[in-house]
C-alpha positions in Angstrom: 30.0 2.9 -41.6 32.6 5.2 -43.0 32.9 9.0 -43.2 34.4 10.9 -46.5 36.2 14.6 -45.4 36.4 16.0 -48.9 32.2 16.8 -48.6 32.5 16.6 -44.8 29.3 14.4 -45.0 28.8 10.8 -43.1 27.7 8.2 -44.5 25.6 6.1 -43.4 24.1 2.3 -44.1 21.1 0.7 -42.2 22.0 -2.6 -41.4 18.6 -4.1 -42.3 17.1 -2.2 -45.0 20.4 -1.7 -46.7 19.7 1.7 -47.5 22.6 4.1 -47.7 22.6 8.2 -47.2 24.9 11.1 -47.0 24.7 13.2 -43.9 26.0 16.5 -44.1 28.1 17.3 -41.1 26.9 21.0 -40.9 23.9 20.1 -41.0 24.1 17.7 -38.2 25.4 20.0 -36.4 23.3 23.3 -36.9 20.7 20.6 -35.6 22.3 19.7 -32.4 22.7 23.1 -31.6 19.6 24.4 -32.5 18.3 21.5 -29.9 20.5 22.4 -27.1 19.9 26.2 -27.7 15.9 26.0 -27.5 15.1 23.0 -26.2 17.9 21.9 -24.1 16.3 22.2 -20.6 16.1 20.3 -17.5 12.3 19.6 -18.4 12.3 18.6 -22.0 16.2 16.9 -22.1 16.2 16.0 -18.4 18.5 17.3 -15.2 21.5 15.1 -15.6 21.9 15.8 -18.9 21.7 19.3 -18.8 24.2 19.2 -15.8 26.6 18.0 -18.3 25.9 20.3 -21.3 25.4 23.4 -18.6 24.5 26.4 -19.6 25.0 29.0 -22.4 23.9 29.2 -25.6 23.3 25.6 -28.1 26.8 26.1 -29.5 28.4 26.1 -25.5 26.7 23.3 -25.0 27.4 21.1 -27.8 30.7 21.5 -26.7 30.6 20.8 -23.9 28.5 17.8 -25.0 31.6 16.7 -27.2 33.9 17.2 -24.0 32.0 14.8 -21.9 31.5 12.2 -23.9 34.9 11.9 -25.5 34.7 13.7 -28.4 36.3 17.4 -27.7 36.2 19.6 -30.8 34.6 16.5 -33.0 31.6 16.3 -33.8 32.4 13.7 -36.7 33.6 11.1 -34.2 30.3 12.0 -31.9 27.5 12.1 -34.6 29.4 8.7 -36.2 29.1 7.2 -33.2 25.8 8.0 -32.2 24.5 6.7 -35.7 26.7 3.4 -35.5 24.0 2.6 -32.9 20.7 4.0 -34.8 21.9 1.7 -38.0 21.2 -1.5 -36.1 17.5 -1.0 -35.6 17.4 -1.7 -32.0 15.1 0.5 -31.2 17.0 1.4 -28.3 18.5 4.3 -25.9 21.5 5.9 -27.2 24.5 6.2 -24.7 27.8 7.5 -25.7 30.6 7.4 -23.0 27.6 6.4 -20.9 26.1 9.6 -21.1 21.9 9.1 -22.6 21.1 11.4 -25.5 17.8 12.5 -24.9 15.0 11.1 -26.7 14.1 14.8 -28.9 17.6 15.5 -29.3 18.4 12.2 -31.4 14.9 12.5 -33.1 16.5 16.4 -34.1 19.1 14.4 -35.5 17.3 12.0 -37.5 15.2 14.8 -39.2 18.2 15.5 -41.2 19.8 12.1 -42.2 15.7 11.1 -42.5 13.8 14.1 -43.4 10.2 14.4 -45.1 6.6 14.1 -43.7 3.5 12.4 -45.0 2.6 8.7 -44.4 3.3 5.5 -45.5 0.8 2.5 -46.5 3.0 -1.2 -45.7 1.7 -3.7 -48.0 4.7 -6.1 -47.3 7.3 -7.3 -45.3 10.1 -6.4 -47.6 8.7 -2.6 -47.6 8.4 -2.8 -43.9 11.9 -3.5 -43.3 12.9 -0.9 -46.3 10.8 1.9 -44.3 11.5 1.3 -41.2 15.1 0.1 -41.2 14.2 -2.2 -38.2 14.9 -6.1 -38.8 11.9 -8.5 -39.7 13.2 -12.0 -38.5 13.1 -14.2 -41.5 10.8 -17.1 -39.4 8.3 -14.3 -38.8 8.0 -13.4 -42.5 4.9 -15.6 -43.3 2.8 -14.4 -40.3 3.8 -11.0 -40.1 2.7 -10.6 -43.8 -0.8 -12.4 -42.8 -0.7 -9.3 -40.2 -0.6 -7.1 -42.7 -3.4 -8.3 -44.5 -5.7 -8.8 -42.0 -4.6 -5.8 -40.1 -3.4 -2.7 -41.9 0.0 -1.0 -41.0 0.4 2.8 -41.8 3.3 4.7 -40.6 4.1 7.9 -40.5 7.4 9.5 -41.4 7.4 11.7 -38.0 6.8 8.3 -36.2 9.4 5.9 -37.9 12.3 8.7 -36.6 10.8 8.4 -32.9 10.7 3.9 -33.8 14.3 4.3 -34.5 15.5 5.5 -31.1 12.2 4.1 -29.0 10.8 0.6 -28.0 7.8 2.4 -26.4 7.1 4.0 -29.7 7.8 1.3 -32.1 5.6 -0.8 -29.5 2.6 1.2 -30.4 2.5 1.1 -34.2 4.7 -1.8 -35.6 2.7 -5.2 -36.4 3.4 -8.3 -34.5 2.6 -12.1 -34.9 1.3 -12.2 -32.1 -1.9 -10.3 -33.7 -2.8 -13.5 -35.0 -4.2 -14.5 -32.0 -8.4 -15.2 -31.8 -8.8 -15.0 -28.2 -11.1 -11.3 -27.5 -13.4 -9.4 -29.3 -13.3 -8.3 -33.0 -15.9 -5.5 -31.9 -16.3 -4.0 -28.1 -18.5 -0.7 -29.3 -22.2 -2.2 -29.0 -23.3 1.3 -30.5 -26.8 1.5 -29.1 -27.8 3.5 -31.7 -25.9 3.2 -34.9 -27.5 5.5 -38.3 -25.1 5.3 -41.0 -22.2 7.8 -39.6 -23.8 8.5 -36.1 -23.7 6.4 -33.6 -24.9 6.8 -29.7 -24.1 4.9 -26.2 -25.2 7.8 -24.0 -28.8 10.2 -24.2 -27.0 13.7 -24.5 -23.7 12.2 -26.3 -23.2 10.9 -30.2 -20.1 10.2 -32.3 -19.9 11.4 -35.7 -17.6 8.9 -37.8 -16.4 11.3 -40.7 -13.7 9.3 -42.0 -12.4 5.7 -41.8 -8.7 5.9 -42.3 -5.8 7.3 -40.2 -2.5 8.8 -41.1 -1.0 6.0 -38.4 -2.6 2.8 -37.3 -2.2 1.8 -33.7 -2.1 -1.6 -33.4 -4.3 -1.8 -30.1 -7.4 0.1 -31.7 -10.5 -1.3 -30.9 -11.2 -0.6 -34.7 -8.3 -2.2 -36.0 -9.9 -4.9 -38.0 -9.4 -4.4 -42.1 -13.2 -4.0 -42.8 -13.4 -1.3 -40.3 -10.1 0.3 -42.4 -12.0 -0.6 -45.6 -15.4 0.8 -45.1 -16.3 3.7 -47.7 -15.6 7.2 -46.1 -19.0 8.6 -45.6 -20.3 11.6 -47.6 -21.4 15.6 -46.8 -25.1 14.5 -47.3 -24.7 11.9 -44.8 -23.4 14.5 -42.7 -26.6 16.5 -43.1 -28.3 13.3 -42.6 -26.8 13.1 -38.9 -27.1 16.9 -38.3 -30.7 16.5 -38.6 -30.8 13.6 -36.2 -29.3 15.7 -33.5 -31.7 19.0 -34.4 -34.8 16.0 -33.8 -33.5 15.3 -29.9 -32.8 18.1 -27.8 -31.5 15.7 -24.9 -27.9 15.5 -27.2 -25.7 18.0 -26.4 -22.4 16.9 -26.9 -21.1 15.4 -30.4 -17.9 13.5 -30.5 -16.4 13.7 -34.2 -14.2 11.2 -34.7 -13.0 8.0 -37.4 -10.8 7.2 -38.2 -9.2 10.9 -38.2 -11.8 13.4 -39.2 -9.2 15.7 -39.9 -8.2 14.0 -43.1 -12.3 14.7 -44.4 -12.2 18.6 -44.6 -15.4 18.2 -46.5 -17.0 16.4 -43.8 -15.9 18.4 -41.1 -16.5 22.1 -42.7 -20.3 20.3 -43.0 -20.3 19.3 -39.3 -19.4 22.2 -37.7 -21.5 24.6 -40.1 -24.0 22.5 -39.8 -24.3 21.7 -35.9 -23.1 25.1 -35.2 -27.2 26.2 -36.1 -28.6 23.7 -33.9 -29.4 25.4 -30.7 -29.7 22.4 -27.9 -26.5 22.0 -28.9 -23.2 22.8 -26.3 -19.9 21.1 -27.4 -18.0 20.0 -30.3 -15.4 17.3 -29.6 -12.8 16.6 -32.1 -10.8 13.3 -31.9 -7.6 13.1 -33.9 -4.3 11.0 -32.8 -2.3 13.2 -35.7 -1.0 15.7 -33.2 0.8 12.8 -31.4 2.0 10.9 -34.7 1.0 13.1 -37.6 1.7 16.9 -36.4 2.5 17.3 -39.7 -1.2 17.5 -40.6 -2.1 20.7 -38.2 1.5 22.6 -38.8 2.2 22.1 -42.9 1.0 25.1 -45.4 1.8 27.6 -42.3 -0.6 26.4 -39.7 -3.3 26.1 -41.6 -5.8 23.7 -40.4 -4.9 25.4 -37.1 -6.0 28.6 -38.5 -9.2 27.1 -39.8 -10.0 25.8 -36.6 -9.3 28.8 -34.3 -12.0 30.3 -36.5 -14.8 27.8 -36.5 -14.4 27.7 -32.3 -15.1 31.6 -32.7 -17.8 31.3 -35.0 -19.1 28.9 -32.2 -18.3 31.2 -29.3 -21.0 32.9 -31.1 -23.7 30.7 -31.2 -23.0 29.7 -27.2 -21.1 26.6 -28.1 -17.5 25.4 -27.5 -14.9 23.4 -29.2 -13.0 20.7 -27.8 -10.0 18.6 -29.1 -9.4 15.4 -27.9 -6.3 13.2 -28.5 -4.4 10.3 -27.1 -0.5 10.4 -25.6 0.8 7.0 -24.4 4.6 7.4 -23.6 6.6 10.8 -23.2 8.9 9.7 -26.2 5.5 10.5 -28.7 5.7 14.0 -26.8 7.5 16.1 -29.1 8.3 20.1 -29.7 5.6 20.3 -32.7 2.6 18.6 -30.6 3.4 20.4 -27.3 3.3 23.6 -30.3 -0.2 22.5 -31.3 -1.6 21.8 -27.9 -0.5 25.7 -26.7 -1.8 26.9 -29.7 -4.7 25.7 -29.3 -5.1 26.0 -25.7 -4.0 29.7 -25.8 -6.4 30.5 -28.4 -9.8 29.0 -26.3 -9.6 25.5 -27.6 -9.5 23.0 -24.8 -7.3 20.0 -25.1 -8.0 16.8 -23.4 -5.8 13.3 -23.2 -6.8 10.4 -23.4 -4.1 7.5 -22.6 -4.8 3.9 -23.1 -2.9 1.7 -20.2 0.0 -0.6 -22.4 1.0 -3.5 -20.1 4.8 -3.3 -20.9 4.9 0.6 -22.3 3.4 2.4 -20.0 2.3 0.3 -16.9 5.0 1.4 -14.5 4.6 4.4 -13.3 7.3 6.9 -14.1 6.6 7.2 -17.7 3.2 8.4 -16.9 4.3 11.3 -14.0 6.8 12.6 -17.0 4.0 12.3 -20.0 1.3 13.5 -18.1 3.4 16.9 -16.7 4.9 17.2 -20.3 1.6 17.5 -21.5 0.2 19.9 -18.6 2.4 22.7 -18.9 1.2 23.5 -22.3 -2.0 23.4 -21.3 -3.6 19.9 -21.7 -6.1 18.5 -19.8 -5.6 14.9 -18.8 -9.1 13.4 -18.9 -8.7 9.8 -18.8 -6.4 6.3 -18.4 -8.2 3.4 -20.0 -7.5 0.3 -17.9 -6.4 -2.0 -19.6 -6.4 -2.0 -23.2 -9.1 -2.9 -25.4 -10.3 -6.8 -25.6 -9.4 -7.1 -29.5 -8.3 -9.9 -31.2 -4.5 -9.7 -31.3 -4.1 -7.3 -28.5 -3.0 -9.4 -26.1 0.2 -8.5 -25.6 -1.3 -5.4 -24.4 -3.6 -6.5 -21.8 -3.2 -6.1 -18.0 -4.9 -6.8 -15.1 -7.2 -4.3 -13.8 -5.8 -4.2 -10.1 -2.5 -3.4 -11.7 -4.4 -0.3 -13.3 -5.8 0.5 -10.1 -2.3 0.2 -8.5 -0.8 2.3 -10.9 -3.5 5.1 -10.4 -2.4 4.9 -6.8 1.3 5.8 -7.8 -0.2 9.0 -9.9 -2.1 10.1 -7.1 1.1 10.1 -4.9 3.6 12.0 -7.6 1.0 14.1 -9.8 -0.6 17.2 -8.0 -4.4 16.8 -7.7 -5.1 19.1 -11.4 -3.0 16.6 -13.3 -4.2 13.1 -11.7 -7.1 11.6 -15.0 -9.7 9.4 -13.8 -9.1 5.7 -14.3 -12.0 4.0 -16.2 -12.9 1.1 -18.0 -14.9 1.4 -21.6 -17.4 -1.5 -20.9 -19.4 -2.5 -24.1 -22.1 -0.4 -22.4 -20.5 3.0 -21.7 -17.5 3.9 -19.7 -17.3 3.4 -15.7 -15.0 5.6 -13.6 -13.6 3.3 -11.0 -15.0 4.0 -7.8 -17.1 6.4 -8.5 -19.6 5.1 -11.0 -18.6 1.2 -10.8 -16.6 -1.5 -9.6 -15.4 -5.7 -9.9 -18.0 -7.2 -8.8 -17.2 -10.4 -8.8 -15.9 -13.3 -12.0 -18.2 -14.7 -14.1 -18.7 -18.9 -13.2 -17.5 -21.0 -16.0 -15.9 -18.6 -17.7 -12.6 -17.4 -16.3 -11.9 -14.6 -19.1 -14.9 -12.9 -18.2 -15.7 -10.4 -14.6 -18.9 -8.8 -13.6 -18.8 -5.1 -13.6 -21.1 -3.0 -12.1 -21.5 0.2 -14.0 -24.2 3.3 -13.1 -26.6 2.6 -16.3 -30.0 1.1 -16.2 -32.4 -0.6 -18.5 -35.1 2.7 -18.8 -31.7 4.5 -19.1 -31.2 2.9 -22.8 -35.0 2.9 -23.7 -34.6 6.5 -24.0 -32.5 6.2 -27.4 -32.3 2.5 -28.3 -33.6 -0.9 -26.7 -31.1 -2.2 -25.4 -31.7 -5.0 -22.0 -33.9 -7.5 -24.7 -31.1 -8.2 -26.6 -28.2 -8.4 -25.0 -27.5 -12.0 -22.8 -24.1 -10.4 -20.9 -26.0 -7.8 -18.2 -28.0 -8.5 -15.7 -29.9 -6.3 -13.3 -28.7 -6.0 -9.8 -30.2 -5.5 -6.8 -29.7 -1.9 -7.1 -31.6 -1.7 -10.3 -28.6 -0.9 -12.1 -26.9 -3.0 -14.6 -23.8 -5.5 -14.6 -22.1 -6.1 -17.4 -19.7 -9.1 -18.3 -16.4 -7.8 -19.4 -13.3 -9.3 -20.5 -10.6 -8.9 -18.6 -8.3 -10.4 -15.9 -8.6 -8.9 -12.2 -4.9 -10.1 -11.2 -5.2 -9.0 -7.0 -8.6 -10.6 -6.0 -9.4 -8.5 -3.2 -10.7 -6.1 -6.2 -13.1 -7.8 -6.1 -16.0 -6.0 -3.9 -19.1 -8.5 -4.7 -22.3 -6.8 -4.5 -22.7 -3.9 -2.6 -25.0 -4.2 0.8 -28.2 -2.7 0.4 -28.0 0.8 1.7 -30.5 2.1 4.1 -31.6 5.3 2.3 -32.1 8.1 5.2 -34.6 10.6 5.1 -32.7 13.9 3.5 -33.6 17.3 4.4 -33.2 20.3 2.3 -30.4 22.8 3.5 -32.1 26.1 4.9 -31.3 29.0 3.4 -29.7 30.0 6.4 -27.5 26.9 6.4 -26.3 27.9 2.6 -25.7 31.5 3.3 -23.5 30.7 5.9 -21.5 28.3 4.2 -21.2 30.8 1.3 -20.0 33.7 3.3 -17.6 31.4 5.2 -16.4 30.6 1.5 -16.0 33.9 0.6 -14.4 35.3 3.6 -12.2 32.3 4.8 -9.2 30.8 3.5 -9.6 27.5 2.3 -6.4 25.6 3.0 -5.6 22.4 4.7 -2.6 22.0 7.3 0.9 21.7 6.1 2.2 17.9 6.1 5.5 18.9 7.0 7.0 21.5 9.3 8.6 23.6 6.0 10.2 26.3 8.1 8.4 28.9 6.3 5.8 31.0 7.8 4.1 32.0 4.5 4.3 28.7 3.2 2.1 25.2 3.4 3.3 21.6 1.6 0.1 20.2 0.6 0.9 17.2 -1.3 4.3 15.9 -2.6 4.1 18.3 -5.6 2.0 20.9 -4.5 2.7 24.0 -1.9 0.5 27.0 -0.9 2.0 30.4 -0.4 0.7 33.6 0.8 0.5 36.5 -1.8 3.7 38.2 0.6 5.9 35.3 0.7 9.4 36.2 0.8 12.8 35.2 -1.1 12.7 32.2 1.7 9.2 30.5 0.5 10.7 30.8 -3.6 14.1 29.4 -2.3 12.1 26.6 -0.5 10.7 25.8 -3.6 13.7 26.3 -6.2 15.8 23.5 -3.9 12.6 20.9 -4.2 12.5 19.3 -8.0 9.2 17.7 -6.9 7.4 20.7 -6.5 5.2 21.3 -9.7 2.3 23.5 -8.7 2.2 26.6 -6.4 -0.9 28.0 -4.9 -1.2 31.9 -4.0 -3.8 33.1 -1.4 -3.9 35.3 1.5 -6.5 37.3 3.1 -6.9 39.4 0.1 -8.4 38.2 -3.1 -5.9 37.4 -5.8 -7.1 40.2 -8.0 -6.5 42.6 -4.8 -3.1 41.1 -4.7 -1.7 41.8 -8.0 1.3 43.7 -7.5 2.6 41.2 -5.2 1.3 37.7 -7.3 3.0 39.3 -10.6 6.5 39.5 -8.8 5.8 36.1 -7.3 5.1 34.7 -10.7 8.4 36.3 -12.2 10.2 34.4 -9.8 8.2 31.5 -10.4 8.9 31.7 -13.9 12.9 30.7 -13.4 12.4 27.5 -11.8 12.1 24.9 -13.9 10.1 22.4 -12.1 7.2 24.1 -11.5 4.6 24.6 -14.3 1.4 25.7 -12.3 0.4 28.4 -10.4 -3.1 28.8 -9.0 -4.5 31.8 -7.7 -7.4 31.4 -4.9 -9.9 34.0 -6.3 -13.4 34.1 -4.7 -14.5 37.0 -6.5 -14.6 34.7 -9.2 -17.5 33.7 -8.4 -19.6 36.4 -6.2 -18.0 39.5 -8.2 -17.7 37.9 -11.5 -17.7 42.3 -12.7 -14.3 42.1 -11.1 -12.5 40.4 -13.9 -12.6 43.5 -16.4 -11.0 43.5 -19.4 -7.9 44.7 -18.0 -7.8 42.3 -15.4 -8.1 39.3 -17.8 -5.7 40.7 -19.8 -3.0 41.2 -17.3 -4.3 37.2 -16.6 -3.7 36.0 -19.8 -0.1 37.9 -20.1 0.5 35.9 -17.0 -0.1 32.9 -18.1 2.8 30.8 -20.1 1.5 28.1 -21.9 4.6 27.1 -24.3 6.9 24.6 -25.1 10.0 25.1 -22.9 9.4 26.2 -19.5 6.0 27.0 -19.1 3.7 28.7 -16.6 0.2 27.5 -16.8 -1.8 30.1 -14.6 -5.2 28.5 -12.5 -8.4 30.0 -11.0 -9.5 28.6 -7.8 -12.7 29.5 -6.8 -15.5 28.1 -5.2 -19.5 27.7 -5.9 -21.9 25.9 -3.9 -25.2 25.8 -6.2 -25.9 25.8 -10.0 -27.7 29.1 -9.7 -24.7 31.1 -9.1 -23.3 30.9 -12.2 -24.5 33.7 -14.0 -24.3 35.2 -17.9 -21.6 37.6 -16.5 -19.2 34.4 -15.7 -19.3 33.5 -19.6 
């Protein structure tokens, strides 16, 4: 690699796809700076390196970037250096006088020497070396390109800049030989109920397929197979087809639109919404897209507006008495990057829930770590983190993927001890059935004999259960009804730790239950409302107004001092920050808004959740002005946010009241 002074450009050639570009130097540079300026904080480029760059604006940084890592007043030398490692295709972390460039600043740096959005279709090997720039070893030709035919590869441009300078995210999307494998499933979705684009697993829940295609394919999709990719995209009268369905069973409530992406079908979806929004049984729309992981492009181009469009249909639905959801899948906190956490605020910020959904990777995400960092990434701007799929799908050719469940189990115990309790998803297992939450709802029971791939899990649903919507116990030969009355299903999987196993549960003795007196519940509410609800400190913090809860987690009193914030500011672990005293929060506002100021400035923490009770028994309380002064408070952003919590508390349905909507 050479660099010409006369155009103060670098030029720079890909060692496998051969390509050759010009890199402006200036350009390189406004880009670095720009980084370090906005986005150069301990939470998004990490502590050590921002110990190094210090403070001050981008441009005081880069320098004294350049300083450290050998390169004072030379950013050619730096930026030739950096891509000397990108050219190779490695896929790997970029150090430079040892010191790692993060992740978003090198993928800043790429936008300019490989700019563009959109998406790519591979047809070949050849083109999948030309667009990725990462090397396709010549003895893997032949089967990769049987790969591609049998399993389609679509890239996007957003994504092959994150490959370049990450295993975890190359991991995810680039085909393998190993696809070619036949051991598991081409299909784990029994669909109970499947009408042309609807299908249904649960009585109040149905999916609406709207399109079959994806900007990006993920190679571990349980619809991964080419004549799922292949099947015609269905049409606005099949739409109204499915609408009706729904309006004809008032037991559905929920609809899961989905694909594919749906949000490449506006047709489909402007005849979804508008149409579902009229039928009255229903409550929530849930909107499944990947594309604000590895397409952002498709929310942010032509100013926003798909955003736009959507903020508006959730109001039009606010209307009605119905909500809009979107939910989406993170896997590793190198996908995370400044446009989706933009989208997720957005959204968020304007009334939209966003929920995560992360698929467990054996050798991407199965540590640990990586999840504490993607999951509190993806919290402060105001995610919801829903589930962790354990393990991976049982598709042909995803068996690189595949883990045991214990080690899923193990990992949840590792979240439990560094995620504060609002962060931690459950853990489940999609069993060709419906979902089990483990624990809760279902368990190993035990393997299945003569069959070593398979394990008996016992899940919540019975047989009348199904004959609601579909028949589904006389045709199926992998359940069988337990002693319980519930039903096990065979699944594929291995359990790795056998103690997992539990075997059938004794019978339980069912006790005669009395109702709670009315006395009884009063009590309990007026202890509720008049009590704080705190548990004992696990350590002796030295602090009178302040309580360490949990790891990442401390409680403070409405009047703590400059001693309970410095407490926290010396404690990086420390993500979420209660506020109660004896007053209700609302009471307390004078004193909370000066806590949250000073909450604000430290870094690490990105929650803070006020205990209000009158919440609940004086929902009259919040005014307008109240809620406003809430929702100035609360910071839901890319750098340094400040995501602001009710707590409250309600002990039967009948509380809940039209004055809490």
């Amino acid at each position: 690699m050479a660099m010409e002074s006369k155009d103060r450009s670098i030029n720079i050639v890909f060692k496998h796809s051969g390509e050759k570009i010009h890199v402006g130097l200036a350009a390189l540079t406004r880009a670095a700076i720009e980084f370090l300026d906005i986005y150069g904080t301990k939470t998004l480029a990490g502590e050590q390196f921002c110990k190094i760059t210090k403070d001050g604006n981008g441009a005081q940084k880069f320098s004294s970037l350049l300083e450290k890592t050998g390169y004072p007043n030379d950013p050619e030398g730096f930026f030739t250096q950096i891509f000397s490692d990108i050219v190779k295709g490695e896929m790997k972390k970029i150090r430079v006088n040892q010191i790692e460039i993060p992740h978003l600043m090198l993928v800043a740096i790429l936008e300019q020497a490989l700019p563009g959005h959109g998406y790519i279709s591979i047809k070949d090997t050849g083109q999948l070396e030309r667009t990725t720039h990462i090397e396709v070893p010549e003895k893997d030709r032949a089967q990769l390109q049987q790969v591609i035919e049998t399993y389609p590869v679509r890239l996007s441009r957003h994504t092959i800049r994150q490959m370049l300078v990450s295993k975890d995210v190359a991991y995810q999307y680039l085909p393998f030989i190993e696809e070619l494998d036949t051991g598991g499933h081409t299909n784990t979705w029994i669909g109970q109920f499947h009408d042309g684009l609807l299908e249904q697993m649960y009585q109040n829940r149905v999916i609406f397929l709207l399109n079959m295609a994806c900007p990006v394919y993920c190679r571990f999709c349980f619809r991964k197979h080419k004549d799922s990719r292949n099947e015609k995209n269905p049409t606005v009268a099949g739409v109204q087809k499915a609408v009706q369905h729904v309006k004809d069973s008032p037991a559905i409530k929920e609809i899961v639109i989905t694909g594919g992406d749906p949000f490449m079908n506006r047709a489909n979806m402007a005849a979804t919404i508008d149409g579902l929004m009229q039928v009255d049984h229903v409550q929530t729309l849930r909107l499944a897209t990947r594309s604000i992981a590895y397409y952002p492009d498709l929310f942010l181009e032509n100013e926003g507006a798909y955003l736009k469009y959507l903020k508006q249909k959730n109001f039009e639905l606010q209307q009605h008495g119905k909500r809009m959801e979107v939910a989406t899948h993170f896997i590793h906190p190198d996908e995370v990057s400044p446009e989706s956490l933009e989208i997720i605020s957005d959204l968020v910020s304007n009334g939209i829930a966003v929920y995560v959904q992360t698929p467990f990777l054996k050798d991407c995400n199965d540590k640990g770590p990586e999840l504490v960092r993607l999951f509190s990434l993806l919290r402060g701007a105001g995610a919801e983190l829903h589930y962790i799929y354990i393990p991976c799908s049982p598709i042909h050719g995803n068996s690189i993927y595949w883990s045991s469940l214990s080690h899923g189990i193990d990992i949840a115990n590792h979240l439990r001890a560094h995620l504060s309790d609002r962060i931690i998803p459950s853990i489940c297992t999609a069993t060709p059935i419906g979902k089990i939450d483990w624990y809760t709802s279902g368990w190993a029971v035990e393997k299945v004999k003569d069959n070593e791939n398979f394990i008996w899990i016992r899940t919540p649903y019975t047989p009348g259960y199904f004959k609601a919507f579909a028949p589904l116990t006389s045709e199926l030969t992998n359940i069988r009804v337990n002693d319980e009355g519930t039903i096990d299903i065979q699944y594929m999987a291995q359990i790795g730790d056998e103690s997992f196993l539990h075997g059938p549960r004794p019978k339980r003795v069912v006790k005669e239950k009395t109702a709670a007196s009315t006395n009884d519940i009063e009590t309990l509410k007026f202890i509720l409302a008049n009590e704080r609800q705190t548990s004992p400190s696990i350590v002796d913090t030295g602090c009178e107004n302040l309580l360490r809860l949990h790891e990442t987690r401390v409680e403070i009193d409405a009047l703590a001092s400059e001693r309970e914030i410095d407490y926290i500011r010396s404690d990086d672990r420390i993500t979420d920050v209660i506020i109660s005293s004896s007053k209700d929060a609302i009471e307390s506002f004078f004193y909370i808004k000066k806590l949250i100021k000073d909450l604000k400035d430290i870094p690490h923490v990105n929650a803070v959740r006020l205990v209000s009770m009158k919440f609940n028994k004086e929902p009259q309380a919040y005014t307008r002005a109240v809620i406003n002064t809430l929702g100035d408070l609360n910071n839901l952003c890319v750098v340094n946010p400040l995501r602001l919590e009710i707590e409250t508390w309600f002990t039967l349905s009948d509380e809940i009241t039209d004055a809490h909507t």
